[in-house]
N, C-alpha and C positions, 0 to 999 in steps of 0.2 A: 717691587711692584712692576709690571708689565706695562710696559709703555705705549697703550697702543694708539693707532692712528686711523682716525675716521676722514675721511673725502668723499666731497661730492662734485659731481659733472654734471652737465647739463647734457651731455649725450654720449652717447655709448663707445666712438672712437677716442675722446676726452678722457670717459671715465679708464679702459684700458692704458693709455698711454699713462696717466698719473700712474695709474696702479705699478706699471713696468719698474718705472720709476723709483717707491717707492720698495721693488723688488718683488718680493715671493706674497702678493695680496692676494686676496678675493674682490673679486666684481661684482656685482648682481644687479639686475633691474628691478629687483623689488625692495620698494620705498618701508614697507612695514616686515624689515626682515625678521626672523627668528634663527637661532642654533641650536639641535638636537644637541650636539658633538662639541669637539673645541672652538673656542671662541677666538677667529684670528687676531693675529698681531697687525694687522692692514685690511680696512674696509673702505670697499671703493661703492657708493654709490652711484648709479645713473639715473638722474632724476627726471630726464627727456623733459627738459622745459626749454629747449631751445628756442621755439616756435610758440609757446603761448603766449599771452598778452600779458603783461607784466605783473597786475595784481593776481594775475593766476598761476603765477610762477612762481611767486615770494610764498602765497599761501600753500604750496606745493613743498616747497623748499624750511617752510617752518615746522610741517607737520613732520617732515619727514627728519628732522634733528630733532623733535621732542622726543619723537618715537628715538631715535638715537642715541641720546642719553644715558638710557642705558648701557650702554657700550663702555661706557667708562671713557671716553678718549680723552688722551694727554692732551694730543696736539688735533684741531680741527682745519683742515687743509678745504678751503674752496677754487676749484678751476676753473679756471675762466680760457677763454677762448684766445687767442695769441692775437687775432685780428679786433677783436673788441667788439664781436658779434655775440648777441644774444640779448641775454635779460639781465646783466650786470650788477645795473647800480640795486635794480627791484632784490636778486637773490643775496648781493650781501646787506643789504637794509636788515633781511629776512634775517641773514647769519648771528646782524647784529643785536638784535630783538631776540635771538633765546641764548646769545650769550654775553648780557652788556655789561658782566664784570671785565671781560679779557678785551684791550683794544686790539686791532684790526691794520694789518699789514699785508698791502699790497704791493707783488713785482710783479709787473708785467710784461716784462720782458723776456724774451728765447734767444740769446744772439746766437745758437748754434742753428738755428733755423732762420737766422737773416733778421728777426724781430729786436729792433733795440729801444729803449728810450730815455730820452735826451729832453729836459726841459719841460717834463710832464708828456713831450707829444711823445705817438708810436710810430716808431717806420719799420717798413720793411725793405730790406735792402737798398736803405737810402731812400725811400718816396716815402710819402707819408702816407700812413695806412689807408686813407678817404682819397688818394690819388693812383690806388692801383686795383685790379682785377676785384679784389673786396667789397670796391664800392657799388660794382655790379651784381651785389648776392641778391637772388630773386627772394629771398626769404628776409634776411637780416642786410640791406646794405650798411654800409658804414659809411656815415657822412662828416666823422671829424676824427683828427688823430689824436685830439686833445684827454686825458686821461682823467682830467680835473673836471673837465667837461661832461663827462662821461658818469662821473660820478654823486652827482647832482647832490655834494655839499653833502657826502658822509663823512663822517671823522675815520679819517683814515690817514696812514701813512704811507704815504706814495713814493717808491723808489725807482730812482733813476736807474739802465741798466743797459752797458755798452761792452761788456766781456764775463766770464765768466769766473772772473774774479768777485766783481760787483756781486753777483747770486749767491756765492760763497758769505761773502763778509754780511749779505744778509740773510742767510740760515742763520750762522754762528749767534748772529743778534738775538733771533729768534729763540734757537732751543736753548741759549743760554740763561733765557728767565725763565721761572717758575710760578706758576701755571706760563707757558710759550702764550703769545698773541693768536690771534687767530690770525693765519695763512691766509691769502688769495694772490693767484696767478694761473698764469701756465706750467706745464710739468714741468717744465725747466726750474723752478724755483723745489718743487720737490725731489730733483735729481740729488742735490744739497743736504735736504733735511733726512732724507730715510738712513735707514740705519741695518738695513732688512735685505744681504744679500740675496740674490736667486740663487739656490744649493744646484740646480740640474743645467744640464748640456742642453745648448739651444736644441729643440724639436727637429725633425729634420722630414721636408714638406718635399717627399719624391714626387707625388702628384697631388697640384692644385689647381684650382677653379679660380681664377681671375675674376672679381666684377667692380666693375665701374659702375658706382652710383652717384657721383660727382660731377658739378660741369664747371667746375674750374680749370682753365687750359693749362694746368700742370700736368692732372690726371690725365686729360687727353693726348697730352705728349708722350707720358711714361708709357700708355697702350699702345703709342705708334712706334716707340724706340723700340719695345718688344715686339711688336708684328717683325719690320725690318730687319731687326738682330736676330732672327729665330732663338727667340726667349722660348715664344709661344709653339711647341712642338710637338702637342698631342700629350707631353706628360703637364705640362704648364698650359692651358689654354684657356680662355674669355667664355664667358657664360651670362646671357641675360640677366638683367639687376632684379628683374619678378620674384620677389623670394619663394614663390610654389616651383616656378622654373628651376630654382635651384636645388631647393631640397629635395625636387624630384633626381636632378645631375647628380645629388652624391649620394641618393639612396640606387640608382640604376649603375653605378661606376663605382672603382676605386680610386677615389681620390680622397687622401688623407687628412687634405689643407686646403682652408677658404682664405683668398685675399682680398679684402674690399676696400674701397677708395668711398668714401664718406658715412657722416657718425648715423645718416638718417636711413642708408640701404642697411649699413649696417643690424642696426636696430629691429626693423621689421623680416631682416632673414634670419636672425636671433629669434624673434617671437615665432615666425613658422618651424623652426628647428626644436619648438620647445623651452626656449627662455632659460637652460639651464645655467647657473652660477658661472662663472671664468674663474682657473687660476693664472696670474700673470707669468710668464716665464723671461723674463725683461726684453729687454729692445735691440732689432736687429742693425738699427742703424737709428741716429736720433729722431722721434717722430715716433717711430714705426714698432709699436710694441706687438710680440707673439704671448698668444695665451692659449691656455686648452679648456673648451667648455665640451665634458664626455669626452668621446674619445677623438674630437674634428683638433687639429690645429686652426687657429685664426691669426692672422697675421693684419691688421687694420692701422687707416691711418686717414689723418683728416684730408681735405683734396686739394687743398692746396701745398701739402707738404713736397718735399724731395722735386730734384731736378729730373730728369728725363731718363737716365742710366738706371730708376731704380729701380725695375722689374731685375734686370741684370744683375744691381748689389745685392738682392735679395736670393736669387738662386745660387750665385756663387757662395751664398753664407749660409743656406740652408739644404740645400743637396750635396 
């Protein structure tokens, strides 16, 4: 029997990245999917509930696994956001409510993204998550690094997570019972559980449209490192986050490949493009997964990810 795996995201850079992860998935924005054709072995939902109010996120995130069901899935994988932003404790409540035979195993950790945690709290690169750039999210700030806190007394099993050993030893936990628990984390804890190489050669993005839809001063560094470094050349260059601005750029030009920097520009220059499915073709660096929806490469990543060099590791790896 075919083992397949259902995930959901709360937004569309999330949903991507799990999917990389997870290797050769399908994405898609719609909650009430159906298949003419074959039925994959990795389904990535994007649920876009980043931003609603909690009881509208839970009841988002219920319907949208009842409807799921169908699917058969082994293992139920929910991602969560690495900073501890969003609708958390509300969407696994939800998870737990259409599946409260299987308990519930959360890591919340990425240490290859700096995210570890130690004692139930989350830090990142050493601060604690409610004491850096995070807690200044105009949307979701974060005002504790506490994980127990956060969880507001779900039964769940919370794991500590300081190398990527630790992630390991809890996959293995995981796929090794039958029915598996249900999943929650960040990709990192999926990087572990998939099973599901990517068969093809990364894409190769001779010209692409940069946008910055993020205002986390990661994203604003990586754009200045590539101005200064002549990243940005005429074949690589910056393009307004307006998604009409855009879709008008790649229908007037050739360029192959979109790179955007947050899950929410991303999204809405997805829906002006048509909303078509993704398939994932894994990650060019951790974070930063490429996928093809028709015939665009995407290449997306959440905005606080990566140091400053990464417009630079990205063209050296895809041109």
């Amino acid at each position: 029997m075919r083992k397949r795996i259902l995930a959901l995201a709360d937004d569309l850079t999330g949903a991507l990245e799990v999917g990389a992860k997870f290797g050769n998935a399908v994405v898609t924005v719609r909650r009430n999917f159906s298949f003419d054709g074959e039925v994959p072995d990795v389904l990535v939902i994007d649920t876009e509930t980043r931003h609603l109010g909690p009881d509208e996120a839970a009841s988002v995130v219920r319907e949208t696994l009842l409807h799921a069901r169908a699917f058969g899935p082994w293992l139920i994988y929910k991602k969560t956001d690495s900073t501890l932003r969003g609708n958390i404790a509300a969407e696994l409540r939800a998870l737990r409510s259409v599946f409260p035979e299987r308990p519930l195993v959360y890591a919340p950790a990425y240490p290859e993204l700096g995210r570890t945690v130690r004692g139930g709290h989350l830090f990142v690169h050493g601060v604690p998550v409610h004491l850096t750039a995070f807690a200044n999210d105009p949307l979701n700030p974060v005002r504790s690094s506490s994980v127990l806190e956060l969880l507001e007394g779900i039964a769940a099993t919370v794991l500590d997570g300081e190398s990527a050993s630790d992630l390991e030893a809890a996959a293995r936990e995981i796929v090794g019972r039958y029915p598996p628990p249900l999943a929650a984390g960040p990709a990192a804890l999926a990087g572990y559980l998939g099973q599901w190489p990517v068969s093809e050669a990364p894409p190769v993005a001779a010209r692409a449209l940069i946008v910055n839809g993020s205002l986390h001063p990661a994203s604003a560094s990586q754009i200045e490192f590539g101005r200064v470094n002549g990243i940005l050349d005429g074949a690589w260059i910056t393009c307004d986050r307006d998604p009409f601005t855009v879709r008008r750029a790649l229908s007037e030009s050739r360029y192959n490949a979109l790179i955007v920097f947050g899950g929410d520009t991303a999204f809405e220059i997805h829906k002006a493009l048509g909303a078509r499915d993704f398939r994932t073709c894994g990650e060019v660096v951790p974070g930063v997964p490429v996928s093809r929806s028709g015939d665009l490469i995407w290449i997306t990543k959440a905005g606080g990810f990566g140091g400053p060099e990464l417009l630079r590791e990205l063209r050296n790896k895809l041109t």
